[in-house]
C-alpha positions in Angstrom: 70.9 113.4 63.0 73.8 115.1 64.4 75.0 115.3 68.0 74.2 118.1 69.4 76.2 120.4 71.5 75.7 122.0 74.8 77.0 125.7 75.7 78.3 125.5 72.0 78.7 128.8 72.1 82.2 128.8 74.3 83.3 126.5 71.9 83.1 128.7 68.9 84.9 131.6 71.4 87.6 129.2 72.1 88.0 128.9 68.2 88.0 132.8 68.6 90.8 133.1 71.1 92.6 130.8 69.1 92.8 132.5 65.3 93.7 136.0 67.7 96.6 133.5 69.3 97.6 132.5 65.3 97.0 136.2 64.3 99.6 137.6 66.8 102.5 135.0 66.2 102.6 135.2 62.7 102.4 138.9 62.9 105.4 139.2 65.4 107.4 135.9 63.8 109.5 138.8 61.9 110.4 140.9 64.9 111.6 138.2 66.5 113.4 136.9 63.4 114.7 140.3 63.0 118.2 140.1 64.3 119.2 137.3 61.7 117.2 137.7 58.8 118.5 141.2 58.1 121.8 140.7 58.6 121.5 138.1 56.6 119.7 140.1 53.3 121.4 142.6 54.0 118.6 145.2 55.5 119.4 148.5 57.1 117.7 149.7 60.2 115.7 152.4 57.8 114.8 149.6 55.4 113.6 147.2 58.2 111.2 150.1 59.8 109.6 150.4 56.0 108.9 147.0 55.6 107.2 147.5 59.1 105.3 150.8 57.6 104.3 148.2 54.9 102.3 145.8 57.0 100.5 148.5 59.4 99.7 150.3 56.0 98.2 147.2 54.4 96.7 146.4 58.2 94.9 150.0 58.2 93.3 150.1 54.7 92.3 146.6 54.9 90.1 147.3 58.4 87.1 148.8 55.9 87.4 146.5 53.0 87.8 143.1 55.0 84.4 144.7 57.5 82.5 144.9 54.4 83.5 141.5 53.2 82.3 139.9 56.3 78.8 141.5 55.9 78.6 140.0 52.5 80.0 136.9 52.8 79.5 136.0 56.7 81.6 134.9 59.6 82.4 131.6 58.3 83.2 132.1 55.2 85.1 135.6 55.1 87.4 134.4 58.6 88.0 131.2 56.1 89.4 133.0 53.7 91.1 135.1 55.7 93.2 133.4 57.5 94.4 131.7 54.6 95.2 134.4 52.8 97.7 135.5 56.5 99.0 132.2 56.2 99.8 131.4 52.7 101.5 135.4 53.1 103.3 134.5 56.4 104.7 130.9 54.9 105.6 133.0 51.9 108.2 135.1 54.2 110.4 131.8 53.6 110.8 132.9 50.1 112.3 136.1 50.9 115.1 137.6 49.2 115.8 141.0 49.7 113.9 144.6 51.3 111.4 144.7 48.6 110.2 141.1 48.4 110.0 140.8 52.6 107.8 144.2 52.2 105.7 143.0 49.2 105.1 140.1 52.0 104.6 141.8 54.6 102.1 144.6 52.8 100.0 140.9 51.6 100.1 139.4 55.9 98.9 143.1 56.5 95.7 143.1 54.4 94.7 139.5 55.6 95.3 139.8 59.3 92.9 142.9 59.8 90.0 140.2 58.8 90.1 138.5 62.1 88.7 141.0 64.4 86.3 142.2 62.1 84.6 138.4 61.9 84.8 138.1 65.2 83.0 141.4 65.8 80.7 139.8 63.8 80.5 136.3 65.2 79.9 138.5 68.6 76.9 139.8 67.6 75.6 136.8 66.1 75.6 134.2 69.1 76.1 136.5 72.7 73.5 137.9 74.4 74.5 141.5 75.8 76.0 140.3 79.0 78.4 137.9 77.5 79.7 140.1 74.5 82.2 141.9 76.9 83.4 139.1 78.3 84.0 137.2 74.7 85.5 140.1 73.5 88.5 139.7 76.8 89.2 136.7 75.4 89.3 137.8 72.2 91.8 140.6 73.6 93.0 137.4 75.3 94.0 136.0 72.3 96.0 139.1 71.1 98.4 139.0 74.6 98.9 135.0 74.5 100.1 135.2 71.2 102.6 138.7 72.6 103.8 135.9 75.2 104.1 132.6 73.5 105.8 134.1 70.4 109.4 134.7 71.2 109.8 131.5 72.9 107.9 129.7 70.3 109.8 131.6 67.0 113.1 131.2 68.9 113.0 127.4 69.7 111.8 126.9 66.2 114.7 128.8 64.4 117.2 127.2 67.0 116.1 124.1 65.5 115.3 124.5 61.8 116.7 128.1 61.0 114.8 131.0 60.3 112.9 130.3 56.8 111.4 126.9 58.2 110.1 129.2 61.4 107.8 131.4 58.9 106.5 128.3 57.1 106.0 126.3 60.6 104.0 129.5 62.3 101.8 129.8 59.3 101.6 126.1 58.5 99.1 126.8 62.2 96.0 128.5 60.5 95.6 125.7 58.1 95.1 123.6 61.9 92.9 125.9 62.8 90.7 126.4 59.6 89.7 122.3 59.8 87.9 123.3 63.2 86.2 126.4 62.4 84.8 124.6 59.2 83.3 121.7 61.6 82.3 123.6 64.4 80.7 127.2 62.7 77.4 128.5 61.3 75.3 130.8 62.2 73.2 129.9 65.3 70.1 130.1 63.8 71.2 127.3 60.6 73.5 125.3 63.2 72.7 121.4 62.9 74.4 121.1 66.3 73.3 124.1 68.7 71.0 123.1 71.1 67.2 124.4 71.3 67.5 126.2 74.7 71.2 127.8 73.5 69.3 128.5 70.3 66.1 130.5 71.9 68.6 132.3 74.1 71.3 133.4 71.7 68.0 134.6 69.0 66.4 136.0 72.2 68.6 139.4 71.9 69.1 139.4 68.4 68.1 142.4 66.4 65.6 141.5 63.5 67.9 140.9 60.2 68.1 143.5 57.8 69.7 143.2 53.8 73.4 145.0 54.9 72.2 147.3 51.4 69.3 149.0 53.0 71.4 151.5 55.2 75.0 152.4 53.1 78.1 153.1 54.8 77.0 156.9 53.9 74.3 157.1 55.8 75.7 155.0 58.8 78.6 157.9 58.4 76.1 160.3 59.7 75.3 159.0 63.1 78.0 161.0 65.9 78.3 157.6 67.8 80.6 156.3 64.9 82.6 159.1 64.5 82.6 159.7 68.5 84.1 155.8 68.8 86.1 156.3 65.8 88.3 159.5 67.4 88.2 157.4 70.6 89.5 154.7 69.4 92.5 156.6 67.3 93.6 158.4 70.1 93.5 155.3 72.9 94.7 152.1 71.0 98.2 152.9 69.9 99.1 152.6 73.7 98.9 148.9 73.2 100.7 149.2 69.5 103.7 150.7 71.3 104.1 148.1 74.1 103.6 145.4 71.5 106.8 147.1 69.2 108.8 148.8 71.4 108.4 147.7 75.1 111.7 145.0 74.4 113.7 147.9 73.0 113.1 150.4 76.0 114.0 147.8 78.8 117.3 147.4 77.1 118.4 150.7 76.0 117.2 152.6 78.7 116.4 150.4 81.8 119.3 148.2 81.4 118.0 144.7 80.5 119.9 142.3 79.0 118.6 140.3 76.3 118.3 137.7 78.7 116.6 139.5 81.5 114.3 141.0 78.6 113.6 137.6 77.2 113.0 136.3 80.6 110.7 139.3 82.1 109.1 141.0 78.8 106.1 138.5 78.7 104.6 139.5 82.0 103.6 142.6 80.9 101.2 141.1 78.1 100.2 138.4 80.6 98.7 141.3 82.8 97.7 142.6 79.4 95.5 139.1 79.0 94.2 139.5 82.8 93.3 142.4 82.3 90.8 141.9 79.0 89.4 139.0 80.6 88.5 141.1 84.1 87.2 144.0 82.0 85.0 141.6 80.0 84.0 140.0 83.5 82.8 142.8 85.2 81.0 144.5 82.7 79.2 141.8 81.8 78.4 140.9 85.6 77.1 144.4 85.8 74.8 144.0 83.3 73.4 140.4 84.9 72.7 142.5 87.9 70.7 144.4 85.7 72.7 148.1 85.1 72.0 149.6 81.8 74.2 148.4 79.2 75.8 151.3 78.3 76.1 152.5 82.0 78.4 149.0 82.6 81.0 150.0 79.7 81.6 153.1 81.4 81.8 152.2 84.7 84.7 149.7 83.6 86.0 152.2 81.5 86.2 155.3 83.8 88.5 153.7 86.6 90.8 152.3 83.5 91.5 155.8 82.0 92.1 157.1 85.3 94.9 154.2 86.2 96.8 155.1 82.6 98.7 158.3 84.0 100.7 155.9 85.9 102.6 155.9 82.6 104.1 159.1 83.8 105.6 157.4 86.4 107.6 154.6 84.4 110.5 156.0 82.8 111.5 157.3 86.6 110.7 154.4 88.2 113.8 153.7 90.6 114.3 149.7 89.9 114.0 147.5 87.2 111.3 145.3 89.5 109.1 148.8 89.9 109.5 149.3 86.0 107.9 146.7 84.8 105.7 146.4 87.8 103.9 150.0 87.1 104.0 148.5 83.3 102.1 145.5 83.6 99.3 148.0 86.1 99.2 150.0 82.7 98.6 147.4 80.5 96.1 145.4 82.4 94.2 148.9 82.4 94.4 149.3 79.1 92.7 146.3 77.8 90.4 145.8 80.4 89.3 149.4 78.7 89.9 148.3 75.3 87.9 145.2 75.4 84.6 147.1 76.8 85.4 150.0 74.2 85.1 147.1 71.6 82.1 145.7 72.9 80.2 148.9 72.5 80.2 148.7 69.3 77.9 145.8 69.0 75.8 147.0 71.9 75.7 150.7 69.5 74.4 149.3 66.2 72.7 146.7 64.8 74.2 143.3 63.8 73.6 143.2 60.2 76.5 146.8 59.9 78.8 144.9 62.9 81.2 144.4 59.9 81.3 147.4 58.2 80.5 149.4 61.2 83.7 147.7 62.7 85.9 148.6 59.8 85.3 152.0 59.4 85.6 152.6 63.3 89.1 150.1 62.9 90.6 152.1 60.3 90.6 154.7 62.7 92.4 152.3 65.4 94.8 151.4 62.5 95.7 155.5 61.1 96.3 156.1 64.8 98.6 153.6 65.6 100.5 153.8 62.0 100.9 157.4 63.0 101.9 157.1 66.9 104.8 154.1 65.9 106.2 157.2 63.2 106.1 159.5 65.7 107.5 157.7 68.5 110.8 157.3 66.7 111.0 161.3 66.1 109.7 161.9 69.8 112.6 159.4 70.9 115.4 160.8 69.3 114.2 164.5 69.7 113.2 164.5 73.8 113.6 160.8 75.0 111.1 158.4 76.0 110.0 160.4 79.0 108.2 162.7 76.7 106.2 159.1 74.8 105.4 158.0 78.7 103.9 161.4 79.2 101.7 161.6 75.9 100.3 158.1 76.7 99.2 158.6 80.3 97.0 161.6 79.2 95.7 159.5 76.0 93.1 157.1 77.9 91.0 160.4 79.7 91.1 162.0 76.2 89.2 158.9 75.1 87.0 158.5 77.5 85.8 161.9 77.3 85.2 161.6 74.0 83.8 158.5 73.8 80.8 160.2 76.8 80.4 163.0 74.7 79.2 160.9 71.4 77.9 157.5 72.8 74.3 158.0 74.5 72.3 155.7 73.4 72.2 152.6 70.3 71.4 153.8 67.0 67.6 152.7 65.3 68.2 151.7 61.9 
């Protein structure tokens, strides 16, 4: 009989956290490979922003197929295979030759990557009661900003060492770590050999009933306003994060001065505030609902002071020093994921666990045609009025959202 384990639970979050961690560096290896590796192949500025397009194209369409592969296959199985799919893509970034071969790769690490979040949306539902699911889902968000901080130095002492092919076969080289844990440590709660009976009676306490994913189609699911409420939420909030994760380096030294130096050495506290910030939105919700507030009712509170923080935006591009820059940054970003991660979490406190996956990947395609479209425009908006006019837009994105999000989220859906 096997050992069993207590609080397993935080466990499988930790294993969580960690493929986000994975997901982000081999995601961002290339950007900070950049400078090299296409003066190297020879790759224009125009070429190296299509091999970009590549990946957040793959990334977008792959949010609905990869949500519906993890309601037919399940968590452990469909995260196995998807992270190494991201892997075997990102090691193959060694083989590179040339614009179209590094975009082929790039479009293959974008339709693998997606797969994370939607099995962990899943895994979510499967072992937290409502009043942990926030606070999983911060360090889930978590996750994302670790892997923003740890990846330059990481990438840079790598390719300092070995040179920039090894770097992409080392950083991949780490889901294949990872995937020996997940395959000891997951199954679903209610088949797990090692889960504990109390954990066990409280993690199936708030499960809803299982259903066969075929008895409600994606069609019908299509018709409830809380999806498509979430989904035009969603597309106009998260490319905030998508242009702090891209071009937050560039701004500091073209228009506030940084050198690459002072970037490299004061870039990564924004994303750590970024990582505080998911794991105090995930806190407080969640301790709002122990005290017994409507579930619902917790998200919002959270959410409402967040989207009311983001116009400080405005205020960055005129920010007199470099200190007060990223300063008023890192109060933007640690509002923006303490919002994102309780907008996430209402998606499994909205609908039922058995259509968390495709449910997920329908509302993440939104996430995904919203940022692919705000990273386009930002370049036009840039050249045409400056980045004053991209600070504006993004302070006034987060009340947008939210008012959306109160107009078409009332109450769960019955299915």
């Amino acid at each position: 009989m096997k050992t069993k384990i207590p609080h397993l639970r935080w466990g499988i979050a930790g294993l969580l956290f960690f493929s986000t961690v994975i997901n982000y560096v081999d995601r961002q290896a290339l950007s900070v490979l950049a400078p090299v590796l296409t003066k190297e192949l020879g790759i224009s500025n125009i070429e190296y922003s299509n091999i970009l397009t590549a990946f957040l194209a793959a990334y977008t369409l792959m949010y609905v197929g990869s949500g519906f592969l993890v309601d037919r296959w399940g968590a452990r199985l469909a995260l196995s295979v998807f992270i190494v799919w991201w892997s075997l893509a990102n090691m193959s970034h060694a083989l590179a030759v040339g614009v179209w071969s590094l975009g082929a790769l790039r479009f293959l690490l974008g339709l693998g990557e997606s797969g994370n979040f939607m099995a962990a949306f899943r895994v979510v539902s499967e072992w937290y009661p409502a009043k942990e699911r926030a606070l999983v889902h911060g360090l889930i968000q978590g996750g994302a900003a670790i892997g923003a901080i740890i990846t330059p130095p990481l990438v840079t002492w790598i390719y300092s060492l070995y040179g920039w092919r090894p770097a992409f076969l080392i950083t991949g080289g780490l889901g294949f770590v990872w995937l020996v844990f997940w395959l000891l440590l997951y199954h679903s709660p209610d088949k797990h050999p090692r889960i504990t009976d109390a954990e066990r009676a409280l993690v199936l306490a708030e499960t809803v009933p299982t259903a066969q994913a075929s008895s409600v189609s994606w069609r019908q699911l299509a018709q409830y306003p809380q999806m498509w409420g979430l989904m035009a939420a969603r597309f106009v909030s998260d490319p905030v994060w998508w242009f702090y994760l891209f071009w937050l380096p560039k701004y500091l030294v073209e228009q506030r001065g940084f050198t690459m130096v002072e970037m490299g050495m004061l870039a990564w506290i924004p994303y750590l505030s970024a990582d505080l910030g998911a794991l105090f939105g995930g806190w407080l919700s969640g301790r709002l609902v122990a005290r017994g507030r409507p579930v619902l009712s917790s998200r919002f509170a959270v959410m409402l002071p967040c989207a009311l923080l983001m116009p400080v935006s405005l205020a960055i591009h005129q920010a007199p020093s470099r200190a007060v820059t990223i300063a008023l940054i890192c109060v933007v970003t640690f509002a923006h994921m303490a919002w994102k991660t309780n907008q996430n979490t209402l998606t499994n406190d909205l609908f039922p666990k058995h259509l968390i996956g495709a449910t997920s990947g329908l509302l993440a395609f939104g996430t995904g045609l919203g940022g692919t479209l705000f990273i386009w425009m930002t370049g036009h908006v840039v050249q045409g009025y400056g980045y004053g006019a991209i600070f504006i837009i993004m302070g006034l994105l987060h009340p947008i959202s939210y008012l959306i999000t109160r107009r078409f989220v009332r109450q769960p859906i019955a299915v």
